[in-house]
C-alpha positions in Angstrom: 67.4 -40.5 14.2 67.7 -42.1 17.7 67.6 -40.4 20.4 68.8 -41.4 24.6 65.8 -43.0 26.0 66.0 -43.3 29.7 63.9 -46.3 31.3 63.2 -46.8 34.7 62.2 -50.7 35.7 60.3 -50.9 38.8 59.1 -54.4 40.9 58.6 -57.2 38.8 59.7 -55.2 35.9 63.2 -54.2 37.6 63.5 -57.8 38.6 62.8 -59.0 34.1 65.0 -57.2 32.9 68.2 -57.2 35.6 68.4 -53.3 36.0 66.2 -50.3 37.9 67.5 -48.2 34.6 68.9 -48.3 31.5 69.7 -45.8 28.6 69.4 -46.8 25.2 69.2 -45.0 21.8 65.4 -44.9 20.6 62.7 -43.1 18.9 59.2 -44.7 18.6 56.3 -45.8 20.4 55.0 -48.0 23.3 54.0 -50.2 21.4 57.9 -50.7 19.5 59.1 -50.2 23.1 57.2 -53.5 24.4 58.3 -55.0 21.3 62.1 -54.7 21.6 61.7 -55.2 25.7 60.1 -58.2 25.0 62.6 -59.7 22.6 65.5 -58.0 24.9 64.2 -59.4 27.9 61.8 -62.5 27.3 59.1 -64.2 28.6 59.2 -62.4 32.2 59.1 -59.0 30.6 56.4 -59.9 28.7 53.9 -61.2 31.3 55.4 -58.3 33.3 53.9 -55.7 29.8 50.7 -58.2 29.4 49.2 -55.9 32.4 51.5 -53.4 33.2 51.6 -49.9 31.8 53.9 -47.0 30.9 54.6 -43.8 32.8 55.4 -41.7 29.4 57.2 -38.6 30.6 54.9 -38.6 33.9 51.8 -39.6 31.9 50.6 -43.1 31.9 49.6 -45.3 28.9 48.6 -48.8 27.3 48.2 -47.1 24.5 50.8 -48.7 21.8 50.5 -45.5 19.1 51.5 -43.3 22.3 54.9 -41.7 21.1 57.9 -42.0 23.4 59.2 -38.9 24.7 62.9 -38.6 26.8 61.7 -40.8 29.8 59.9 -44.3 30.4 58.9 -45.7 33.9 57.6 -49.4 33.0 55.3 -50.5 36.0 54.5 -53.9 36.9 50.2 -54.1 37.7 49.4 -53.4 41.1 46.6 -54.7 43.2 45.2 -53.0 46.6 43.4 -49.9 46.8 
């Protein structure tokens, strides 16, 4: 069963997909999570998840078998030190 999946867009990611947040009804992975932001959000999202990574309930991953917990940050790749 789905459950409320809070994501929080930030940068380049915010600007993709049109929001800072959204909730939407979801259980799964990062890897089914870059999937259906990708076909949500297109071609900017996905150059946006090419490099970027996942804050997974405060813990970040690249990792698509990583399961998806109650909270998502997507961050856009950074540069500097």
């Amino acid at each position: 069963m789905a459950e409320a999946l809070t994501i929080r867009y930030f940068a380049a990611a915010a600007e993709a997909a049109g929001a800072l947040e959204e909730t939407i009804d979801f259980t799964g992975t990062v890897g089914t999570l870059r999937a259906l932001l990708t076909a949500r959000y297109g071609d900017a999202m996905a150059k946006v998840l090419a490099s970027g990574s996942f804050l997974v309930d405060g813990v970040v991953s690249r990792d698509d078998s990583r399961a998806i917990g109650a909270r998502v940050d997507v961050l856009p790749p950074f540069a500097g030190g």
